[in-house]
C-alpha positions in Angstrom: 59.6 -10.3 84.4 61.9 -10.8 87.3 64.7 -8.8 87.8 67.9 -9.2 89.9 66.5 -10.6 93.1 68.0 -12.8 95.6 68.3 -16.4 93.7 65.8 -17.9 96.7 63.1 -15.2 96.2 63.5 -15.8 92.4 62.7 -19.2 92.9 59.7 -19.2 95.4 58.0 -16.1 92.9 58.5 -18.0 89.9 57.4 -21.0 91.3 54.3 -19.0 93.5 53.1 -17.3 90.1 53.7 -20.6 87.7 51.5 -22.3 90.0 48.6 -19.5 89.1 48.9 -19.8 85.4 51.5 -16.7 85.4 54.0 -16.9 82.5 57.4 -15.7 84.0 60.6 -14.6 82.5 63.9 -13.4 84.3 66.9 -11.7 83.6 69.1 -11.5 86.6 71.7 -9.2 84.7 70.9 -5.3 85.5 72.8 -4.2 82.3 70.1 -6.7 80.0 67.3 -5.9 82.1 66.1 -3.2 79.3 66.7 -5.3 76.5 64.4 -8.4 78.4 61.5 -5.7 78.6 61.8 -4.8 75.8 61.4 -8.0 74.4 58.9 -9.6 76.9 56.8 -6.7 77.0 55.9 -7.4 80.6 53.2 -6.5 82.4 54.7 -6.2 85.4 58.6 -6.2 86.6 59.8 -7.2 90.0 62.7 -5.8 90.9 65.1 -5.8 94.2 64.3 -3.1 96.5 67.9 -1.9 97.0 70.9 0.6 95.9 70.5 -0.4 92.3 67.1 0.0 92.1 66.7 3.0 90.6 68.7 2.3 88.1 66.5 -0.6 87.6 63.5 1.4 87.3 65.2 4.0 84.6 65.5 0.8 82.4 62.7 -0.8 83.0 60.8 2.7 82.6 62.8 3.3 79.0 62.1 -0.2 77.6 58.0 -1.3 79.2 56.9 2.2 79.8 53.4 0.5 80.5 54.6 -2.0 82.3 53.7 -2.4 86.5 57.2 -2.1 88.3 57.6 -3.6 91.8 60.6 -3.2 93.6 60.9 -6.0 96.3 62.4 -5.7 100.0 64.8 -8.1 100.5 63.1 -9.0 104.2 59.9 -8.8 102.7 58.7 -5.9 104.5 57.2 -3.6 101.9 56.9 -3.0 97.9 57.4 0.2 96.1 55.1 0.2 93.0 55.0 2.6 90.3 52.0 1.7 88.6 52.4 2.3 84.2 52.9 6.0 83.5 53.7 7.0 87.4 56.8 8.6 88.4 56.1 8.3 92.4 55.7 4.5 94.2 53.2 3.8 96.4 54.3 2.0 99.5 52.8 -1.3 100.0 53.1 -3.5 103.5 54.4 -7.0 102.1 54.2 -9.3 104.8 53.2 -12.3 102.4 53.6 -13.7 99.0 49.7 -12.8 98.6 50.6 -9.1 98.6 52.4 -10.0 95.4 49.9 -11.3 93.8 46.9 -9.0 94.4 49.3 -6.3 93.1 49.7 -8.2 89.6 45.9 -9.1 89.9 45.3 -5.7 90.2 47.2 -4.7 87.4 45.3 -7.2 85.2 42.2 -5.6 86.5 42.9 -2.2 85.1 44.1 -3.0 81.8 40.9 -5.2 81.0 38.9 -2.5 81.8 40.7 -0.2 79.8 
């Protein structure tokens, strides 16, 4: 699920991850972004690494408790990623698009051998 990011790094992810088989939903409204969990039961969230971001992560957190949340420099610097059921983000150098996806990747990894 993408969250309220910057209209061109909405497009280049969604377009980045359709190309790798990834189904992607957005909601670029904050205020519906716990009713879009919710209802997409996402495995991951991707969310804008900014002054609203932690009131992104409360929501997300409510509504896709199990979900991977990754909250997205706007110069594409670093993540923040609270992996399902942690409360503190690890910091993650995010110099390319490929740092993206060996995060979700990694996600995928855990839950199959869960």
């Amino acid at each position: 699920l993408l969250g309220d990011l910057a209209p061109m790094h909405r497009l280049g992810m969604r377009r980045m991850l359709a190309e790798r088989g990834v189904e992607v939903r957005e909601e670029s409204r904050m205020a519906e972004l716990g009713r879009a969990a919710a209802e997409v039961e996402p495995d991951a969230i991707v969310l804008p690494l900014d002054e609203r971001a932690f009131d992104g992560v409360a929501r997300a957190r409510a509504a896709a408790p199990e979900a991977k949340l990754i909250l997205w420099a706007r110069d594409e610097s670093e993540m923040h990623v609270y992996d399902a059921g942690r409360s503190i983000p690890r910091r993650v150098s995010a110099g390319t698009a490929g740092a993206l996806l060996s995060e979700l990747e990694t996600g995928d990894r855990r839950r199959e051998g869960d």
